[in-house]
N, C-alpha and C positions, 0 to 999 in steps of 0.2 A: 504494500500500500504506500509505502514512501513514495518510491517513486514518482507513482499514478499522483500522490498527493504535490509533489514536488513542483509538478503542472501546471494543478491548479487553480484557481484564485479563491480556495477557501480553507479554513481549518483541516489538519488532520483529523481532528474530531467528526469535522462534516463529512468527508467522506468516508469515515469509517461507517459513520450513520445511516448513508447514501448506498454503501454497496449491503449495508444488512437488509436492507429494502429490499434493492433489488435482486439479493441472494432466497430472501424468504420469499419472494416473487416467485422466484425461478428463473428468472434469466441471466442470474451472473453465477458460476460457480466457481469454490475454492479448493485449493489442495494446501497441505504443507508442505516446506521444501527446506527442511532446515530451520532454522530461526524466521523463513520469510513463509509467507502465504501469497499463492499462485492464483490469480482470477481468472477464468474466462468468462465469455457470453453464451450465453447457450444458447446457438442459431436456430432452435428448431422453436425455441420460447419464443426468443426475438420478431419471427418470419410469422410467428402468431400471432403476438400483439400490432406488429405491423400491419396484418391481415385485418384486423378490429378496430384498427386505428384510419385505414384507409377506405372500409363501410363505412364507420363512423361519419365519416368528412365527406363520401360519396353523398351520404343520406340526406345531410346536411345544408349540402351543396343543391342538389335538386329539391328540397324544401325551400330553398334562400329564391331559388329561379322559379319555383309555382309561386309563392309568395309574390315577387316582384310582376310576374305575367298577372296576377290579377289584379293588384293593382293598379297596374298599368291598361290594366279593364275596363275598369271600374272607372279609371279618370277618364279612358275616351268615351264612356258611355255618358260622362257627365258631361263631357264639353259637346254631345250631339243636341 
């Protein structure tokens, strides 16, 4: 974690906090290696919440655009 921490721009505290998050998530994993502890990302977690995160904002996105087309409805019904 030094390292990773060395990086950057917050407390080694934070990111120790940051990677228990995202360890009890499931998308970062550790090992020991000696005195150091080894992180990775687990891609198959990652490629999931990706996948959740990009419906999400699909979903989102074409609510934002119904939304606005009726609006935009609406006003040219008004100004006939």
């Amino acid at each position: 974690m030094g390292q990773l921490a060395a990086q950057l721009p917050v407390t080694r505290s934070a990111v120790s906090q940051h990677l228990k998050i995202l360890k009890d998530a499931g998308l970062v994993s550790e090992h020991p290696a000696g005195t150091r502890r080894i992180y990775r990302l687990n891609p198959t977690a990652v490629a999931a919440l990706r996948d959740q995160l990009d419906t999400y904002w699909q979903r989102a996105l074409t609510s934002y655009v119904d939304v606005t087309e009726h609006a935009a409805d609406e006003m040219t019904e008004e100004g006939s």
